[in-house]
Each structure stands twice: as structure tokens, then as C-alpha cells.
N, C-alpha and C positions, 0 to 999 in steps of 0.2 A: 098647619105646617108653616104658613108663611108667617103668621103671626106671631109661633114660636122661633123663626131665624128674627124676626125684629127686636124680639125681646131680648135673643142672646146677643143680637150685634150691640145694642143699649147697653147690655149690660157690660160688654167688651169696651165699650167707649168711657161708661163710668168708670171703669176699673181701670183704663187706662189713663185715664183724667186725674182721680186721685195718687197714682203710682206717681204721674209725672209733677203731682202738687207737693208729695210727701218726699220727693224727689229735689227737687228745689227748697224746700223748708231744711230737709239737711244738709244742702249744699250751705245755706244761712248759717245754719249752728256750727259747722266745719269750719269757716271759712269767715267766723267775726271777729276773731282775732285780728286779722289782718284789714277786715275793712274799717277799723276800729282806729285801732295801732299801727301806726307807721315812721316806727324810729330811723333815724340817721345812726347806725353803727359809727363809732370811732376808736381806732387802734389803743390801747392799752398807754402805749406812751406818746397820743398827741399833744400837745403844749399849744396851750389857749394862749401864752404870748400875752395877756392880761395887765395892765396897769399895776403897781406895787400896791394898791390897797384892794384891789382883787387876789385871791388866796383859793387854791383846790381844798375840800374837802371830801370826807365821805362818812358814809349812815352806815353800819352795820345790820341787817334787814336777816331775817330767816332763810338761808341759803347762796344767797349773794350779797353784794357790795354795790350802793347805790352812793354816784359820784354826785358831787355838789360843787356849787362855786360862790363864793361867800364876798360880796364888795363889804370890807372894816374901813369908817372913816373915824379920827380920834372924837369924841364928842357928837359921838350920832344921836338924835333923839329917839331912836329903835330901829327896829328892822322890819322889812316886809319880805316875809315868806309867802316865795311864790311858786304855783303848779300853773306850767304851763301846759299848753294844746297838745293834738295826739299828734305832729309829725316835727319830724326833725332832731332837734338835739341842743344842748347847753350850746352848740357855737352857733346857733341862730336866735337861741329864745335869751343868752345873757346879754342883753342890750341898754340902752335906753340908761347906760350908768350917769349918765352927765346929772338926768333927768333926780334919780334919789339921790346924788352928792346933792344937787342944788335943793331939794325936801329936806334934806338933813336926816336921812334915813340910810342908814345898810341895807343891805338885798341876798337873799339868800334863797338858792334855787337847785333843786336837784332833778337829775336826771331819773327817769321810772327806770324798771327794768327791764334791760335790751337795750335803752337810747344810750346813746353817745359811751360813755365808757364803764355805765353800769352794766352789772355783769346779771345774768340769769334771764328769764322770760316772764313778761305775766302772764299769770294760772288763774284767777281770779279776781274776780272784785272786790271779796272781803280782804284780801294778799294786798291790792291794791291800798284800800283805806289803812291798813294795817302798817304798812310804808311809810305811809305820810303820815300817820301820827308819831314812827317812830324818829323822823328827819324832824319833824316839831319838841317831841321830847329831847329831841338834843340840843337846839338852835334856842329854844323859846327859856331855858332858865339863864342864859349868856346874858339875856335882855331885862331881867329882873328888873322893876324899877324905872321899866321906861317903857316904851309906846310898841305892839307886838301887834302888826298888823297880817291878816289874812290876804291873799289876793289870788283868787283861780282864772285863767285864761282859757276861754272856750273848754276844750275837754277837763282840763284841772277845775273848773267851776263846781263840777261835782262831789269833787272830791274834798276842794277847798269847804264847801259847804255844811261836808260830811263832819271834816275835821270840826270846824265851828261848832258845830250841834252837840257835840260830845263834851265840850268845855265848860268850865264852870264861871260863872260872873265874873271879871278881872282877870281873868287868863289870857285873855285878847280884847284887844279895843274897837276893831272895826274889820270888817267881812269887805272885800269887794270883789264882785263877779264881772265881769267882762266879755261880754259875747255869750253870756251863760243860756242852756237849754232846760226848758221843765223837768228832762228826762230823755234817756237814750232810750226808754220805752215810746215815747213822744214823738221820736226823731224816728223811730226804725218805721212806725206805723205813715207819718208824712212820706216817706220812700217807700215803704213797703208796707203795703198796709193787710197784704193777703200774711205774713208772718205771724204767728200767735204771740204773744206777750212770754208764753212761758218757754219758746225758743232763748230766748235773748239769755247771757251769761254777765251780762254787763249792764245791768238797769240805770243804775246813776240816778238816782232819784231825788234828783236837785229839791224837787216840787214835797219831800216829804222831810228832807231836811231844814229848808231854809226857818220853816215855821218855827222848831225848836232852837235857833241861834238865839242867843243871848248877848247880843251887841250891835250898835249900830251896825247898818248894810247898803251900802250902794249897788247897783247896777247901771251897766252903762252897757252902750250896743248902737253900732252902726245901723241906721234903716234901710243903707245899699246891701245888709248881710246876705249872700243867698247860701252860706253853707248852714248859718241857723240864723234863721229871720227873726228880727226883732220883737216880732211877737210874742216869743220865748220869755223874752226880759219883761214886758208890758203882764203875760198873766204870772210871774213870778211876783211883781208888784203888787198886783190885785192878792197872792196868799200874804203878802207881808207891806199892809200899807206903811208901815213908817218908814220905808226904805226910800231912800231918795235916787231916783232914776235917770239920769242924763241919757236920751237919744240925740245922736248925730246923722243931722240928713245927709251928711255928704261924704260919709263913714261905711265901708263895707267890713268884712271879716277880721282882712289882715291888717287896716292902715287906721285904726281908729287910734292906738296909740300915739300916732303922730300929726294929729287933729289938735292945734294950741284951744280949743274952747277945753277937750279934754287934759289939756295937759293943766291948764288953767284950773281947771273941777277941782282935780285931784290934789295940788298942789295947794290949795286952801281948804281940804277937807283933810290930808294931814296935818298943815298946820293949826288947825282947829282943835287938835287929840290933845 
């Protein structure tokens, strides 16, 4: 009799043990949306107040309207289309213009959807890539004839990489990732590593696109990073050694952009296209 209350208390504790695992694994799948994506909303009619060679645009996407902000300088030698990070919005991530006037590049960057004054939510991640190739399919034939650069910022790296892979020879000149992760499969297991892989709705699988790009690739990454550690950039290297990799020791997440060695890199690896 006692043997059998031990057995049933065991087996009350496994069951309770799994309920509270299978418990938290859907609180994960519920609720990555949000730990993911973290837009800055902005009202319908905010005015970016933007320089006269700064201009709004927008993407027409499958069910909403993805806004965009487009730096035209007369005599640009191309553009760099860029996907930035998961928080915030075009009035934090459209910066740094001084930086492509003086490249002699435009800059063209849209907002996902839900951020800043794009409209709709994301549903997926193929919704996602789908997006962004259709903000490339409008911006990248402008540029015919001249230099069409890629550039993904920490969460856009995925995505940017995605677009990449898909391209054919001469469609684009050069890939660069910035704070880029292996994979948000990668990244969920480093934090959460009790999560199964086939929870996850948002893989990003940096590590499965890069190989298939067809054009030169930089990485660059802060080694103060602690929201994705440089070691990310270092075994993206190892799947694609011709990529040329600048780490900055004195560079975390947010401030590598403003690091002159990197400004320096980049600034003669465009002019080199």
C-alpha cells in the first residue's frame, strides 16, 4: 500500500512537471511575437521633418501598406537597401544620412509591419521575406546600372540574407550584415534552451541562407555585443569564408555604427563596387 501511494505521488509530480513544461513552451509560442517584435507605432500623419533629399515612400504588400523613407542625392552611385533591427521605427533607424551623402549612395529603408506608420501586423515569416522582396522589387530597378547594395541590421540580417539568396548574379553587388545571428533558432536555444526548435514561428535562418548568396559579404559586429554575441558573425564566417569580417572590440549592439574604424571599412568597401 505504501509503495503504491509513492508510485501515485511520482507519478502526480511527473504529470505535474510536464503540464507546467508544456505550460511555459505555449506560453513561448503565444507570446514570440512580442518578444521578437517590438515596434514604435506612429500616427498616420507624423512628418519626419526630413531634409529635401530625404522623400516618404511606400510598398504596397498583401494587405497593408509598408512605409519607407528614401535619401535621392542627384548623381548617386546606387543605393543601399536597408532592413533594420526588431525595435523601434524609421524615426530612430533613418539616420546616419551625412554618412551615405558622403559614400555617394541613397538609402532606402522601410518600415515592417506594425512599425512606425506601416499598417497591418506580422503573421509570419514567409509574410515577412515576402515584404522585403517586394520593397526590393520596387527600389532595385530605379537603380539599373549602378551599384544595389544589401544591408541587414541585427534582426533585418536575416532577412536581408534571405533576400540575397534569392537573387541572381548582377542583381546586387554586395550583402552586409551587421550584428548578424546564425539563426533565431540559435538565439531562442542560447536563452531558452528547454524550447523545442519546432515551437519557434520565426526561424531566420541566416546560417542556411548566407551559403547560397551570390555576391560579395561583409560582416561586422561589436565584441561588447550582449544582445547577439559576436560569435554569431565569427561561425557565419566559418560557413562563407570569402566574406570579410571586421570585429570591433570597443563596439556593443547599438553603437558600432558610430565606431570611425567602421565607418572607415565601409566607406572603402563601397567605394571599391
Amino acid at each position: 500500500m505504501k509503495r503504491s501511494s509513492l508510485i501515485r505521488g511520482a507519478a502526480a509530480l511527473v504529470a505535474a512537471a510536464c503540464l507546467a513544461y508544456a505550460a511555459a513552451v505555449a506560453a513561448i509560442w503565444a507570446r514570440q511575437d512580442a518578444l521578437l517584435f517590438m515596434p514604435e507605432k506612429l500616427s498616420p500623419d507624423h512628418d519626419f521633418r526630413q531634409a529635401d533629399d530625404v522623400h516618404e515612400a511606400w510598398v504596397e504588400v498583401p494587405g497593408a501598406r509598408l512605409h519607407a523613407l528614401h535619401l535621392v542625392r542627384p548623381g548617386a552611385r546606387g543605393v543601399v537597401f536597408y532592413l533594420h533591427g526588431n525595435g523601434g521605427s524609421l524615426s530612430s533607424w533613418f539616420t546616419d544620412l551625412d554618412f551615405y551623402r558622403r559614400a555617394g549612395f541613397d538609402l532606402f529603408m522601410i518600415d515592417f509591419r506594425g512599425y512606425g506608420k506601416s499598417t497591418g501586423r506580422i503573421a509570419s515569416e514567409a509574410e515577412l521575406h515576402d515584404d522585403v522582396r517586394r520593397a526590393w522589387a520596387q527600389v532595385a530597378p530605379q537603380y539599373a546600372g549602378r551599384k544595389r547594395v544589401i544591408y541587414g541590421r541585427s534582426m533585418g540580417t536575416g532577412m536581408a540574407a534571405e533576400l540575397a539568396a534569392g537573387l541572381r548574379p548582377g542583381e546586387a553587388d554586395l550583402l552586409v550584415l551587421a550584428s548578424a545571428y546564425v539563426s533565431i533558432v540559435h538565439m531562442a536555444h542560447d536563452h531558452f534552451p528547454w524550447v523545442p526548435a519546432f515551437v519557434l514561428r520565426y526561424p531566420l535562418r541566416t546560417d542556411r541562407a548566407l551559403p547560397r548568396v551570390r555576391m560579395p559579404v561583409l560582416l561586422v559586429h561589436g565584441e561588447l555585443d550582449r544582445v547577439i554575441p559576436y560569435a554569431n558573425s565569427v561561425a557565419l564566417k566559418a560557413l562563407r569564408p570569402d566574406a570579410d569580417l571586421l570585429l570591433l572590440p570597443d563596439a556593443g549592439h547599438q553603437d558600432l555604427h558610430l565606431r570611425a574604424v567602421y565607418q572607415d571599412w565601409l566607406l572603402a568597401r563601397l567605394a571599391a563596387l
